[in-house]
N, C-alpha and C positions, 0 to 999 in steps of 0.2 A: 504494500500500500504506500505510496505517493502521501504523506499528510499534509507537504507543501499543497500542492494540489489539491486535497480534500478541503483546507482552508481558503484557499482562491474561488471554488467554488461555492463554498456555502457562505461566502462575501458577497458573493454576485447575486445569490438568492436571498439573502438578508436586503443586500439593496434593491434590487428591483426582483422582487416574490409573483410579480405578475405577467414577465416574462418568460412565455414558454422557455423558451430553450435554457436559461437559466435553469430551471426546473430538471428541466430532461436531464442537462449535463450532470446536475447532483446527482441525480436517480441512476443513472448510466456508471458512472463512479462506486456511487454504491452496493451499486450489486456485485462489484468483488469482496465485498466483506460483511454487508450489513443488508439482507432480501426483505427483511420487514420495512427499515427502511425507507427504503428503494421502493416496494411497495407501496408506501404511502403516497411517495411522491409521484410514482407513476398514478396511480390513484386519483390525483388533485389533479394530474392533467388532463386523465379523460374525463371528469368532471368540467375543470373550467375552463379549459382548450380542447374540445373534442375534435376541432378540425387538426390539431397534430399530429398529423400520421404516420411519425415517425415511433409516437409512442406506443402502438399498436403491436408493433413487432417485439420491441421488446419486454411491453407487458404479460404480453400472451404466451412468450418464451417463461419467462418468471414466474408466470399460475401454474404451468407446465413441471418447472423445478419441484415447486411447492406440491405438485400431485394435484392441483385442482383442475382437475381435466375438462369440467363443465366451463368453467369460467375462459379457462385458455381458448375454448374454440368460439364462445361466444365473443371473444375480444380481437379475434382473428375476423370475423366472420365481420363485426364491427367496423375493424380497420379496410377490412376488403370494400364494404360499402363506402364509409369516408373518402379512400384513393379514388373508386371509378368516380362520386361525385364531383372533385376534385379536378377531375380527368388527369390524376398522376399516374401516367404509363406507368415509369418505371417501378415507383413504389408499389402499386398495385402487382405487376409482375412480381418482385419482392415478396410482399404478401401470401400472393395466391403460392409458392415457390414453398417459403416455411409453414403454410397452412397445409399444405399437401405433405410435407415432409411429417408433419405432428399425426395427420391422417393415417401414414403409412406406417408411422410410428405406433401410433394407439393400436393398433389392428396386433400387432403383435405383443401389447399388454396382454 
């Protein structure tokens, strides 16, 4: 863990809290050491930023960790709709890409 870093960031959320990406970059950080977390703050952002679609991908990874497999595919499934509204190809492709990978994953739970 970088704690330089973990302090640079949770500055940046301290100052502006209503900046997505501030957000995400804490919650992206976090998830190497602290998922509850990371959780949360992925959490506030599909709450108060739902057009972030960036946070889709790796909330839905981290319900996944956590064994919440109902949540993970509804946040997949979520993010898949946000990108085509969006009309972000590339991220949608992304999406649909680790949605399928969790798909073909589960199947052999």
């Amino acid at each position: 863990m970088n704690q330089f870093r973990l302090e640079q960031l949770r500055n940046f959320y301290e100052e502006e809290p209503n900046d997505p990406f501030n957000v995400y970059a804490l919650a992206t950080e976090l998830l190497k050491f602290d998922l509850q977390a990371a959780r949360q703050l992925f959490e506030e952002l599909l709450v108060k930023h739902p057009n972030y679609w960036a946070t889709y991908y790796h909330a839905a990874a981290l319900y996944t960790t956590l064994e919440e497999f109902e949540l993970a595919e509804q946040t997949y499934q979520k993010g898949i709709e946000i990108t085509s509204n969006l009309q972000n190809e590339k991220a949608l492709k992304e999406l649909k890409g680790a949605y399928q990978m969790f798909l073909d994953e589960r199947e052999e739970w």
